[in-house]
C-alpha positions in Angstrom: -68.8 -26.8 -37.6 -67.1 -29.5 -35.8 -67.9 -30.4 -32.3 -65.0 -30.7 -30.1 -65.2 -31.6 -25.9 -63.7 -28.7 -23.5 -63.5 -27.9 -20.4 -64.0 -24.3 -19.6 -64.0 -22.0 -16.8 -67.5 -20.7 -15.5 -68.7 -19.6 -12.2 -65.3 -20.4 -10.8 -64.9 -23.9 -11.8 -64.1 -25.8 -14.9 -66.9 -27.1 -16.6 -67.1 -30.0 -19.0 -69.0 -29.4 -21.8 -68.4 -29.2 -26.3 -67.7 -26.6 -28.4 -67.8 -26.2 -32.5 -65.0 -24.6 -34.0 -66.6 -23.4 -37.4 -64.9 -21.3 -40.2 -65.5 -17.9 -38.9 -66.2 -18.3 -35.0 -66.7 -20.9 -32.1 -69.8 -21.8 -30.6 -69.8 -23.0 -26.6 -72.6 -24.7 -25.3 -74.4 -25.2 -22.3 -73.9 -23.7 -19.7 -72.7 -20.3 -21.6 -74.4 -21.4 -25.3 -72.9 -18.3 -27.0 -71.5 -18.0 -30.7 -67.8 -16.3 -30.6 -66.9 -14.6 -34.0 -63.2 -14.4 -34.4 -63.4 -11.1 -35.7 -64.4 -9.9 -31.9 -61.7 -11.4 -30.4 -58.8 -8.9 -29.6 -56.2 -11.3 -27.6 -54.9 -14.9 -27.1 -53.1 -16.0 -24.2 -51.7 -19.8 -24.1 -51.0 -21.5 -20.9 -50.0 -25.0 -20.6 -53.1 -27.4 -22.3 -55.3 -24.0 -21.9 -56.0 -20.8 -23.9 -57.4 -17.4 -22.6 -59.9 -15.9 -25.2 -60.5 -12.0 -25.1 -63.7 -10.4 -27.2 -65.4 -7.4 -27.5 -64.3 -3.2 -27.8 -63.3 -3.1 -24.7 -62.3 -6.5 -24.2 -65.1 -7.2 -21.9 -65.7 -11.3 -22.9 -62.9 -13.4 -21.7 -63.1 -17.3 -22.2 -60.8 -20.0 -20.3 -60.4 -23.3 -22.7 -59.2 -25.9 -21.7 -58.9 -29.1 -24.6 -56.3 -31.5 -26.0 -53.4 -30.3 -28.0 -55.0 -31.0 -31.2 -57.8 -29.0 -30.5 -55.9 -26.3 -29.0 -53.3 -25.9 -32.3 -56.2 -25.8 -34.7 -58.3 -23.1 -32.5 -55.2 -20.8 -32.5 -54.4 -21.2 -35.7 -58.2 -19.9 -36.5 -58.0 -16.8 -34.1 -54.5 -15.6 -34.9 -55.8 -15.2 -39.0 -59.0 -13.9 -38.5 -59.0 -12.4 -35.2 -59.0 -8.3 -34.6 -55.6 -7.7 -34.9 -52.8 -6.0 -36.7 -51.4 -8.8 -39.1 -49.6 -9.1 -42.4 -48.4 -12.2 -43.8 -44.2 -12.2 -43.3 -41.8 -14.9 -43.3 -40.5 -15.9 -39.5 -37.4 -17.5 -37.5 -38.4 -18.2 -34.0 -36.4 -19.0 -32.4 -33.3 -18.1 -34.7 -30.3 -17.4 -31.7 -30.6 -18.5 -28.0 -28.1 -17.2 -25.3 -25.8 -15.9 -28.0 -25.7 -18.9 -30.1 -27.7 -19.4 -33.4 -30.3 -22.2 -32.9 -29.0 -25.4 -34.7 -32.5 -26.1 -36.5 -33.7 -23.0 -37.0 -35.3 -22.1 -40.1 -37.4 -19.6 -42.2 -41.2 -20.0 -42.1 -44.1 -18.9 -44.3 -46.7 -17.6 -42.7 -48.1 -14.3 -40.9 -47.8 -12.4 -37.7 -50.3 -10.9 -35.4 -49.9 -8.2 -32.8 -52.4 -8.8 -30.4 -53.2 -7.1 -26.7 -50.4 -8.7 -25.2 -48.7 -10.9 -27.4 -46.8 -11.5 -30.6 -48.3 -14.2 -32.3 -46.3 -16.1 -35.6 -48.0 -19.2 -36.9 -47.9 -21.1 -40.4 -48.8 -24.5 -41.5 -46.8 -25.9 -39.0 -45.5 -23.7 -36.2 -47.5 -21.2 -33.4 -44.9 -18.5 -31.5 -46.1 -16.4 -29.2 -43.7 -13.6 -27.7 -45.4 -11.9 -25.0 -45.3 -7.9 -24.9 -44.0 -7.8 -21.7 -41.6 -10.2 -22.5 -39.9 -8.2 -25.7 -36.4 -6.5 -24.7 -35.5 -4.9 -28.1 -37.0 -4.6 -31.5 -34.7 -3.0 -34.4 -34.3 -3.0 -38.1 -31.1 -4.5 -39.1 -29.9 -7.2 -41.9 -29.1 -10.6 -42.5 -27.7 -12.7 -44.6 -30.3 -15.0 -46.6 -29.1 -16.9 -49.2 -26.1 -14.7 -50.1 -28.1 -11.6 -50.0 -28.0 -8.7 -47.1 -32.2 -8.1 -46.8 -33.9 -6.0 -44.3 -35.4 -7.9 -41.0 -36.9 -6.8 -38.0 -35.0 -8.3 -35.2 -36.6 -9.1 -31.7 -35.1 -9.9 -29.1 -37.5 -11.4 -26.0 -37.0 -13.3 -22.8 -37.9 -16.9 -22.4 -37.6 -18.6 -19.2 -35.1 -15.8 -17.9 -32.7 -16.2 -21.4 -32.7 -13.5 -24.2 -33.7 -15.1 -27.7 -33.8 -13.5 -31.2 -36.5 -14.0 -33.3 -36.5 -12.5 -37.2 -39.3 -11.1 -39.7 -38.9 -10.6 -43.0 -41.2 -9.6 -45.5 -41.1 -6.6 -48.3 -39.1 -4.0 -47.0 -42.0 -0.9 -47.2 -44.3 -3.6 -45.4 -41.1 -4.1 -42.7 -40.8 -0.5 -41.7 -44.6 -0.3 -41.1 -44.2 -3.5 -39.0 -41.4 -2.2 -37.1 -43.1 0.9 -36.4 -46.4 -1.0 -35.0 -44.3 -3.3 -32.9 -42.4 -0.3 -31.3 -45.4 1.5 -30.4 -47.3 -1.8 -29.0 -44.1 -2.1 -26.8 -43.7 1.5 -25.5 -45.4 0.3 -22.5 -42.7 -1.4 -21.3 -39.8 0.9 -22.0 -38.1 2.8 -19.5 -38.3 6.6 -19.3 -36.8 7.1 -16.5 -33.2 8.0 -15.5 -31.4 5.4 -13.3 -28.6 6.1 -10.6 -25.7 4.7 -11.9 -25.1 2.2 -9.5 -28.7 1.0 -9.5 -28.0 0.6 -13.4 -24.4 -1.1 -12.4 -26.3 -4.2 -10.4 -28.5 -4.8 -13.0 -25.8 -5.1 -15.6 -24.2 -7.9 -13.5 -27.2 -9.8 -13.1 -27.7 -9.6 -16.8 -24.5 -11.0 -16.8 -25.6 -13.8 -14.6 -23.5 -13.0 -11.1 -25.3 -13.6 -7.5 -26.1 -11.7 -4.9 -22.8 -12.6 -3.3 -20.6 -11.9 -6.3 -21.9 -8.2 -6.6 -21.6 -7.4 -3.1 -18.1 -7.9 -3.3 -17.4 -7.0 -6.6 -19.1 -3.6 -5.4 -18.2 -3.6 -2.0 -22.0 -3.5 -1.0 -23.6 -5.0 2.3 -26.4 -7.4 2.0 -28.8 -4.4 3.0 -27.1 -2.6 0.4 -27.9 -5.0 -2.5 -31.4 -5.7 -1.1 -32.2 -1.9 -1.5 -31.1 -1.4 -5.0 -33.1 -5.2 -5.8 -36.6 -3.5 -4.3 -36.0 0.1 -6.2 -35.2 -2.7 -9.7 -38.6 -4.3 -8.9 -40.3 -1.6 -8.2 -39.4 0.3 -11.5 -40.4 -2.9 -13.0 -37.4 -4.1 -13.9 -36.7 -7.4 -12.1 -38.7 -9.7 -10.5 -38.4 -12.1 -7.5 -36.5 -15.0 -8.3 -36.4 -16.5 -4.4 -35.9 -15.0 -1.0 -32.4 -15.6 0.2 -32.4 -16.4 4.0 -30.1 -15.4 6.6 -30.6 -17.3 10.1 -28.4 -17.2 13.0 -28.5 -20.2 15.7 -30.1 -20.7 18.6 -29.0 -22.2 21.5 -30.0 -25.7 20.7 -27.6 -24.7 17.3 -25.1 -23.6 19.4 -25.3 -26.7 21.6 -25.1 -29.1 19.2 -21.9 -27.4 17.1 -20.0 -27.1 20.3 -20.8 -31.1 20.9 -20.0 -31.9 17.4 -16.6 -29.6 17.9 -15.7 -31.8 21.2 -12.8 -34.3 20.5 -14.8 -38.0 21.3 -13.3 -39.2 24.4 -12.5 -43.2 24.8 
């Protein structure tokens, strides 16, 4: 088991201290000395130079690591193939289209995918993805062309930094189907089953589309008040999110003083 330094998260504070990353689990030392099998672990989250560890049933354990890249990609790569999960081996393009356009270096990896609590997780010799749930706006079975030959792929299509992106799966197509049909129901969370007023479903188009707040309101001849209503019944359905909060100020009488100077003609 090698013995790697950390910093992790413990009685609100981060904590330096080692941890061995053996075949089968980790091991944390003081302060928490406590053996980890991967098998326990149900979910990985990444953050930037950090992973979130959950373990257990009933996901009771959670563990914030914080290490070196290095560390990091070889950790992952540990949980996401032995870690309590749904996973098949499958080959990958993640990123394979972004904003439309098919990603210039994108390629087909070997490897395998795990479905974990709240993420997607692809990884080979080479490469970790993770698509979170919450972040997955469409999953279908479709075709593609791969060298000369129409074969079945499961096509996802996630947000990443506020762009859609495709990501592919292939594998044998009676494995594909079952994959599909565990990704659907992992995601049925986040689908909506709930009719939406027309106009409420009109806004969000054009923001998919990418136009302001000014834009809609006169494309739609909507007030400000107008648009702000249909934004709060978007979030509150879950489906938007605060980018920023737009101000509208009117001057005071300092404001007004000073426009009215700058408006004077200068006088010799």
């Amino acid at each position: 088991m090698k013995s790697v330094p950390i910093k992790i998260e413990y009685g609100g504070k981060w904590v330096a201290t080692t941890m061995g990353i053996g075949e089968d689990r980790i091991r944390i030392d003081a302060p928490l000395n406590r053996e980890v099998p991967y098998k326990s672990m149900v979910d990985l989250r990444e953050k930037k130079n950090q992973v979130v560890i959950t373990a257990g049933a009933n996901g009771e354990d959670v563990y914030q690591i914080a290490s070196v890249e290095k560390v990091l990609t070889v950790l992952k790569k540990f949980i996401i193939m032995q870690c309590s999960a749904y996973r098949l081996n499958a080959f990958f393009m993640s990123p394979a289209i972004r904003g439309g356009v098919l990603v210039q270096d994108a390629r087909w990896n070997k490897g395998a995918i795990a479905v974990m609590k709240t993420g997607i997780w692809f990884v080979s010799q080479d490469t970790q993805v993770c698509i979170p749930l919450d972040g997955v706006a469409d999953i279908e079975l479709t075709s593609r062309e791969i060298q000369e030959k129409n074969l079945d792929v499961v096509k996802i299509d996630h947000l990443i930094e506020n762009e859609v992106v495709t990501s592919f799966v292939l594998c044998p197509l009676t494995t594909l189907q079952v994959l599909y049909n565990f990704l659907k129901e992992a995601t049925r969370d986040f689908e909506v089953n709930e009719e939406i007023d027309p106009l409420i479903g009109q806004v969000a188009m054009l923001v998919y589309s990418g136009m302001d707040s000014s834009a809609i309101e006169n494309m739609l001849k909507l007030s400000h008040k107008d648009i702000d209503a249909i934004y709060e019944q978007l979030i509150n359905k879950g489906l938007a999110e605060v980018l920023y909060v737009r101000k509208e100020v009117q001057l005071t009488a300092k404001g007004v003083r000073y426009i009215s100077n700058a408006m004077k003609s200068p006088t010799g």
